[in-house]
C-alpha positions, 0 to 999 in steps of 0.5 A: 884044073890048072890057071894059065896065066899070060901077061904082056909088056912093052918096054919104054924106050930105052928100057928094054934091057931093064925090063928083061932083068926085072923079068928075069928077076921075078921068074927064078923066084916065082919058080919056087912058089907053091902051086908054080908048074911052069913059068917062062919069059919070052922076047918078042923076035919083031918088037925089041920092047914086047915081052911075054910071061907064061906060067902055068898054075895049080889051083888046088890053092888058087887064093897062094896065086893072088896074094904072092904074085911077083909080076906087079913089080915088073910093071915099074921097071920101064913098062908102059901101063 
């Protein structure tokens, strides 16, 4: 059985290109974790701000997941918490 795992950010204001660069960021590494089938970021079409990650993981070492996760740093680079 795979996680899948969606995670949601909307920029502040004047933040946005900020937050597509950390996100770009944190997914080419996030790749290459143990246990990563899939990771994408989108840009919402309607909200400039809105961003999404999708990824995809195996859960044959679920405990890998939680501990080297990379979105946590996303979430200081102009996202509203």
């Amino acid at each position: 059985m795979d996680l899948y795992i969606f995670g949601r950010f909307h920029a502040r204001p004047g933040q946005e290109d900020a937050v597509e660069a950390a996100l770009h960021d944190v997914v080419g590494p996030s790749r290459a974790e143990e246990g990563c089938l899939s990771i994408q970021a989108f840009r919402s079409t309607r909200d400039p701000r809105l961003f999404y990650i999708h990824s995809r993981w195996s859960t044959k070492r679920p405990s890998t997941i939680t501990r080297t996760s990379r979105t946590r740093c996303v979430s200081s680079s102009g996202c509203r918490r």
